[in-house]
Backbone as ProteinMPNN parsed JSONL, in Angstrom:
{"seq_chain_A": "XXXXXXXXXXXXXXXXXXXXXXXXXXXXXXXXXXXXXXXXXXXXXXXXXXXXXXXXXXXXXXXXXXXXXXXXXXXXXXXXXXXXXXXXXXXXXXXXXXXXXXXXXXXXX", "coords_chain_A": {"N_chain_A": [[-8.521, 4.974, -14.084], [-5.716, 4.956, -11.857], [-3.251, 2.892, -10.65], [-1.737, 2.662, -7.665], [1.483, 1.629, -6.756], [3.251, 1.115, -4.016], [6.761, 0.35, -3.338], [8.89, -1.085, -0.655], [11.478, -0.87, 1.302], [12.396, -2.713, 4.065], [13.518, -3.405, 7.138], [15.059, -6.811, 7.564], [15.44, -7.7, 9.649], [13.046, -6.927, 11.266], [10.467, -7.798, 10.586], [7.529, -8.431, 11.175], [7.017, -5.868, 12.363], [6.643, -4.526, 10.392], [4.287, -6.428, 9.086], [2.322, -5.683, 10.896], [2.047, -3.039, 10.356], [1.304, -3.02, 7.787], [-1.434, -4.149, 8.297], [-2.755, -2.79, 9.684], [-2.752, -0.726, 7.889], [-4.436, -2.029, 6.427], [-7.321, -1.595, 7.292], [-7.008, 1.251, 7.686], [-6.853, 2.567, 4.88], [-8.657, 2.016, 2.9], [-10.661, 2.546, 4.028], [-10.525, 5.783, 3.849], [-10.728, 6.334, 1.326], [-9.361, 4.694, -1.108], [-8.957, 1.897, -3.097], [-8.259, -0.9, -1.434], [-5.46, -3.058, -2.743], [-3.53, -4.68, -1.575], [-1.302, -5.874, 1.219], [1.765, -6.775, 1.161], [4.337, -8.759, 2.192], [7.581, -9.748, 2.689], [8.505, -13.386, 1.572], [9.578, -15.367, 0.208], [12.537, -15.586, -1.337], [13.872, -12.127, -1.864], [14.648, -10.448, 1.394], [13.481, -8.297, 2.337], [12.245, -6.621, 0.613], [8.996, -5.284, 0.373], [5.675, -4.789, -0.318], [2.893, -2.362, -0.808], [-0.338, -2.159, -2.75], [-2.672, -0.101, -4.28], [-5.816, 1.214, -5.739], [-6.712, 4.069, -7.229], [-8.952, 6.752, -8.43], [-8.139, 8.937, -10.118], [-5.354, 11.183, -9.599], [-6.262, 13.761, -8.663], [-8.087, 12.929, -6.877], [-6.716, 11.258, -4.943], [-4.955, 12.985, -4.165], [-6.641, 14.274, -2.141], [-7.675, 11.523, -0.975], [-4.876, 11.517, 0.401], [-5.231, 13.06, 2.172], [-7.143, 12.963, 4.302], [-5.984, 10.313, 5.038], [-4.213, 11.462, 6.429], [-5.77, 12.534, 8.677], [-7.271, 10.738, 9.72], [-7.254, 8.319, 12.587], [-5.863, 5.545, 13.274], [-4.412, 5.989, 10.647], [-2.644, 7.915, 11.459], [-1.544, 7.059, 14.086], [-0.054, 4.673, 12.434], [1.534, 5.959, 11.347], [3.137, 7.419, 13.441], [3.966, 4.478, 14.439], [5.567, 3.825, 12.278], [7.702, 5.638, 12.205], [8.811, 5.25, 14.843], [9.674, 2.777, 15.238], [11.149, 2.439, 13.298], [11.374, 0.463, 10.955], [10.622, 0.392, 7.885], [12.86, 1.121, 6.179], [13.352, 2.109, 2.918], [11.142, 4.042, 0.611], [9.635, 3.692, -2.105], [7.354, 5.437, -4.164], [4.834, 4.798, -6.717], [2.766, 5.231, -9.398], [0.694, 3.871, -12.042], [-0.909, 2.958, -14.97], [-3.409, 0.805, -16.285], [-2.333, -0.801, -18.734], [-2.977, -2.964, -20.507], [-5.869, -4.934, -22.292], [-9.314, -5.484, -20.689], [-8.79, -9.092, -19.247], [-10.808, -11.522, -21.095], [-12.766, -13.653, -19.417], [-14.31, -16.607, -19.347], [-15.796, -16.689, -21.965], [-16.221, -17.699, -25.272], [-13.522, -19.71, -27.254]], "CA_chain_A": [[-8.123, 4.38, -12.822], [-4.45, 4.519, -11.141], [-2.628, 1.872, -9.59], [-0.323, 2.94, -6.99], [2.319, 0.662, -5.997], [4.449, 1.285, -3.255], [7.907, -0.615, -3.053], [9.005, -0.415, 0.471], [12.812, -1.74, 1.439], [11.543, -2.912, 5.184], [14.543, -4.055, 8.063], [14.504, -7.679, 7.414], [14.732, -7.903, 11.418], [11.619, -6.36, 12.296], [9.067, -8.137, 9.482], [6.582, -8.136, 12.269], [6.637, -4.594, 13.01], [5.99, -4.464, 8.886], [2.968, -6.972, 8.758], [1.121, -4.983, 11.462], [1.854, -1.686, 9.807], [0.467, -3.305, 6.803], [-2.575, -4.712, 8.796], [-3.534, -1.126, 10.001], [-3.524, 0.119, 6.935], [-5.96, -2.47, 5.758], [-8.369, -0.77, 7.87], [-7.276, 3.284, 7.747], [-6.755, 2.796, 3.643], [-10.216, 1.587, 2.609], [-11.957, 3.884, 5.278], [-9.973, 6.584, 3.321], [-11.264, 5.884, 0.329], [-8.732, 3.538, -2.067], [-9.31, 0.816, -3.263], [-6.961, -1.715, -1.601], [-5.355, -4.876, -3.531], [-2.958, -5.26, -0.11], [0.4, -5.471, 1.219], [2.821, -7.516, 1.077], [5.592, -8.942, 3.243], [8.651, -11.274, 2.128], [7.87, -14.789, 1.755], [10.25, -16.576, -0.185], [13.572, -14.588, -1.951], [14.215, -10.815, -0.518], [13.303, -10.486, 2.82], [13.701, -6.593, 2.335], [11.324, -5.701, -0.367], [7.606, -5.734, 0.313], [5.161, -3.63, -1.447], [1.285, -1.892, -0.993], [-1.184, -1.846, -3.815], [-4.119, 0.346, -3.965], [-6.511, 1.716, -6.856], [-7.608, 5.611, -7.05], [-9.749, 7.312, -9.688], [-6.842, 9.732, -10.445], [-4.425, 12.338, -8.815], [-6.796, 14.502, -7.556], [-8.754, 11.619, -5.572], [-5.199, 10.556, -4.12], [-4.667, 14.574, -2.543], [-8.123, 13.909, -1.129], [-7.45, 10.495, 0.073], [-3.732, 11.437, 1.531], [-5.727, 14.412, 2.988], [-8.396, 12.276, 4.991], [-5.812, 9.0, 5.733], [-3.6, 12.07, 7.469], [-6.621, 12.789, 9.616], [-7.551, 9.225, 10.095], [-6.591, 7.963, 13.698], [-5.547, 4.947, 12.773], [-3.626, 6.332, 10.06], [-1.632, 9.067, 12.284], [-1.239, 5.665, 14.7], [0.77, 4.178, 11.806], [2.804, 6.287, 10.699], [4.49, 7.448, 14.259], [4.187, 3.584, 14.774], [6.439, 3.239, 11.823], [8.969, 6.512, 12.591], [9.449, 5.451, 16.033], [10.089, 1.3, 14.874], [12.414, 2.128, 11.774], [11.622, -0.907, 10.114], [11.024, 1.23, 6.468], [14.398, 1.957, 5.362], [12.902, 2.928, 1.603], [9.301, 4.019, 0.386], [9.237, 4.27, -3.408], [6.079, 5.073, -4.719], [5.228, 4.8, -8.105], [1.305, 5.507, -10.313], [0.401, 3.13, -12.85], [-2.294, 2.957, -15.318], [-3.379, -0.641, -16.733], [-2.276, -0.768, -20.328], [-4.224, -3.908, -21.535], [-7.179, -4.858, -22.469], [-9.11, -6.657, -19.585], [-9.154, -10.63, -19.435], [-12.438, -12.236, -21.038], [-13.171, -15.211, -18.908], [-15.618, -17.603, -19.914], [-15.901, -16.389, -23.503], [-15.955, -18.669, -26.203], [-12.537, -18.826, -27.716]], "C_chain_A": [[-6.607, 4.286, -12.78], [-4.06, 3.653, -10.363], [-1.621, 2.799, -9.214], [0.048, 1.469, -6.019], [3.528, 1.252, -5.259], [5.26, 0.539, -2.734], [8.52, 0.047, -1.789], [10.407, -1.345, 0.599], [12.991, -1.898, 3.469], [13.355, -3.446, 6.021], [14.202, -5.82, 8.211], [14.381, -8.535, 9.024], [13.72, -7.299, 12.009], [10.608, -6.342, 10.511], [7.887, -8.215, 10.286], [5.791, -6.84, 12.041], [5.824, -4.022, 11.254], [4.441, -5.177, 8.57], [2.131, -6.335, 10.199], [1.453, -3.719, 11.376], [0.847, -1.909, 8.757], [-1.428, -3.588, 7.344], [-3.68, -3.634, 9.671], [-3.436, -0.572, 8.858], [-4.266, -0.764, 6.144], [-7.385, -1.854, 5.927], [-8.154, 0.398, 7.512], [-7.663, 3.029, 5.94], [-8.118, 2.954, 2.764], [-11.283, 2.899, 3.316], [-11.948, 5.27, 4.585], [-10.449, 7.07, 1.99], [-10.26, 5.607, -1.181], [-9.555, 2.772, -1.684], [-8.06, -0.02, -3.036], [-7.013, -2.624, -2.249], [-4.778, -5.143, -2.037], [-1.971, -4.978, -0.469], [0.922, -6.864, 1.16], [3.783, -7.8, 1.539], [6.442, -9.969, 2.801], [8.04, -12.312, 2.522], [9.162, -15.687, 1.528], [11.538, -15.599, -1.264], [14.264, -13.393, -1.258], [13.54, -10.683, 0.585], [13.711, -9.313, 3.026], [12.547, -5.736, 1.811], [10.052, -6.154, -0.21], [6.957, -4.877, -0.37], [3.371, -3.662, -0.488], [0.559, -1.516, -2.224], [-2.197, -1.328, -3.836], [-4.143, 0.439, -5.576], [-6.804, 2.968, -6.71], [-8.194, 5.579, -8.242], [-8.464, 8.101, -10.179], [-6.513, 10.657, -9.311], [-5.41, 12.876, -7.741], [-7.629, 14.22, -6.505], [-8.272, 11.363, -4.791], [-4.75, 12.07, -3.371], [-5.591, 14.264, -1.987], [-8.274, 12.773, -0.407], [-6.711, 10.719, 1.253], [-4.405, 11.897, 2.568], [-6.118, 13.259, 4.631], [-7.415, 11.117, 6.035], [-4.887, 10.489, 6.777], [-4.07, 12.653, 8.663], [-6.924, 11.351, 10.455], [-6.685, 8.354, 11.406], [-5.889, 6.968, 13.592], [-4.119, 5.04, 11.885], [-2.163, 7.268, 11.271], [-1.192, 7.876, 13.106], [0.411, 5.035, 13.46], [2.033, 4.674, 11.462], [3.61, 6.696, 11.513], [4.682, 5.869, 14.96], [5.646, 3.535, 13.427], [7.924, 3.852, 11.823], [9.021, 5.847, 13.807], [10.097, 3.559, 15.972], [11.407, 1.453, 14.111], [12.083, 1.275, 11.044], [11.263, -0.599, 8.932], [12.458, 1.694, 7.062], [13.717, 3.038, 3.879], [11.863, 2.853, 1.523], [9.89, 4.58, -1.139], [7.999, 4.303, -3.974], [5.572, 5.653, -6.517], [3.613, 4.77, -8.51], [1.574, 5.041, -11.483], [-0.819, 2.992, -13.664], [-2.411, 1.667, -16.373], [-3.452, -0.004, -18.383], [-2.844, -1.919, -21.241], [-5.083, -4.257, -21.357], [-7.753, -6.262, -21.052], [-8.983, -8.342, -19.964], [-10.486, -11.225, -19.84], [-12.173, -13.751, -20.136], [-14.436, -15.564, -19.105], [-15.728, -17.241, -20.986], [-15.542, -17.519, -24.382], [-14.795, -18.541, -27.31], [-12.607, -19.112, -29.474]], "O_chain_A": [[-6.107, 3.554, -13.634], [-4.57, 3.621, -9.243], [-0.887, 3.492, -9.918], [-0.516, 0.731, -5.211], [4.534, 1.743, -5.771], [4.911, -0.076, -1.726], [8.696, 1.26, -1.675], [10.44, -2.446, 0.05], [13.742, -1.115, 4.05], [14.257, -3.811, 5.267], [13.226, -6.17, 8.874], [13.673, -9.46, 9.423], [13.592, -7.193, 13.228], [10.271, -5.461, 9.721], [6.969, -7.867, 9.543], [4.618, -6.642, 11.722], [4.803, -3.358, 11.075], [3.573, -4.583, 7.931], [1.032, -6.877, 10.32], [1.175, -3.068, 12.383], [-0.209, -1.281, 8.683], [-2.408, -3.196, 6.711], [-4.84, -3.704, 10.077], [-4.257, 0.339, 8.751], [-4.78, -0.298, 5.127], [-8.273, -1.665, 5.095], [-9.103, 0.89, 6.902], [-8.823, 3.318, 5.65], [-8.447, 3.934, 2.096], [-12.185, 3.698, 3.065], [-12.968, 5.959, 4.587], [-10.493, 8.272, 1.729], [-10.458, 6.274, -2.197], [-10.38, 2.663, -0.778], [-7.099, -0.081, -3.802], [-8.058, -3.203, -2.544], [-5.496, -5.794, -1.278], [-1.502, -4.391, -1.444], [0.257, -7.9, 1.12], [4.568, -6.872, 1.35], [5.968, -11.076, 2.543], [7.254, -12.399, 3.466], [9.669, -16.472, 2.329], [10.965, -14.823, -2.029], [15.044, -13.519, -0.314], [12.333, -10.749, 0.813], [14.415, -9.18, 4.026], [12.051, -4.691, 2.232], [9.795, -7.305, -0.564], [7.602, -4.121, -1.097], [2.863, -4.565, 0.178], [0.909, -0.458, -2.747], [-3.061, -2.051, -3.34], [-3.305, 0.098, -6.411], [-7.399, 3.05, -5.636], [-8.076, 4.654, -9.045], [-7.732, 7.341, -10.813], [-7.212, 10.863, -8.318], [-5.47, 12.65, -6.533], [-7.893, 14.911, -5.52], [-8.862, 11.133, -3.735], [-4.303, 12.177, -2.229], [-5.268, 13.781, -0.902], [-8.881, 12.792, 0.664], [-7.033, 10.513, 2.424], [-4.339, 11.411, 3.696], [-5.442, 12.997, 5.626], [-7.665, 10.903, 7.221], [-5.049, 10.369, 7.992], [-3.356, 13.156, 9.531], [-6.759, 11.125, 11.654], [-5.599, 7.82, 11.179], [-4.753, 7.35, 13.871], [-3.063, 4.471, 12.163], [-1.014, 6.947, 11.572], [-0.078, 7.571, 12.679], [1.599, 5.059, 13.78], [3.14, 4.154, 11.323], [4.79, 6.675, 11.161], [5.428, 5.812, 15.937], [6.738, 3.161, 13.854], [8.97, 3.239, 11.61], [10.244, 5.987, 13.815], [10.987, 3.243, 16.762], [12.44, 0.798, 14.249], [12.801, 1.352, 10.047], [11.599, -1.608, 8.312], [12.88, 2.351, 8.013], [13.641, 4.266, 3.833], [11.242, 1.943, 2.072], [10.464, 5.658, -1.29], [7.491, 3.233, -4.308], [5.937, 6.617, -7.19], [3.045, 4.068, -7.674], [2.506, 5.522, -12.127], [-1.862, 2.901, -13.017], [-1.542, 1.539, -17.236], [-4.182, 0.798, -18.965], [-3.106, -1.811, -22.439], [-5.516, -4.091, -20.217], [-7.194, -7.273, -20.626], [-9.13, -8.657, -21.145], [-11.298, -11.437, -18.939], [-11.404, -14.674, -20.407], [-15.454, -14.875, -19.028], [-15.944, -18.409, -21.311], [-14.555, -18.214, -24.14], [-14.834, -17.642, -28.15], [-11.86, -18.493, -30.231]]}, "name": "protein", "num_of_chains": 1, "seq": "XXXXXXXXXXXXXXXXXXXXXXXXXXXXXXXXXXXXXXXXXXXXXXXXXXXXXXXXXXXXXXXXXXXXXXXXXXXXXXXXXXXXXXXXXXXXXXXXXXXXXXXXXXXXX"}
């Protein structure tokens, strides 16, 4: 399993136009087939840097997702919602794979 995290550097005057980009791709992302964790919008510190978290199986799941969210009405919605807003300045995206062991909870320690 891959985590992708995408660090996004958002216009901290149009956080709006950011939490309902994010809030359409709650819907296209999932439909797509990730696994979302969510997005993220400043709260309290930078009010620049927000981020999206999904899950894939690997790489070649994630061409087959992009594929599908670039079909996905919704999706195509978002993304000339977010070229014609501006409010991304930066998209870094970055693939992660969990390096420790999971958490036992409830286990007797």
């Amino acid at each position: 399993m891959l985590t992708c995290i995408i660090r996004y550097q958002i216009d901290p005057t149009k956080k709006a136009q950011y939490e309902e980009y994010a809030r359409n791709w709650g819907q296209a992302i999932p439909r797509c087939g990730a696994d979302l964790v969510g997005y993220y919008a400043p709260h309290e510190g930078s009010s620049t840097l927000a981020y999206g978290i999904y899950n894939i199986p690997n790489l070649a799941d994630y061409e087959t997702y992009r594929a599908k969210l670039a079909l996905d009405p919704i999706g195509q919605q978002n993304y000339d919602f977010a070229q014609r807003e501006k409010f991304l300045l930066r998209e870094d995206r970055t693939f992660l794979k969990l390096a420790s062991a999971p958490h036992a909870i409830g286990e007797p320690q």
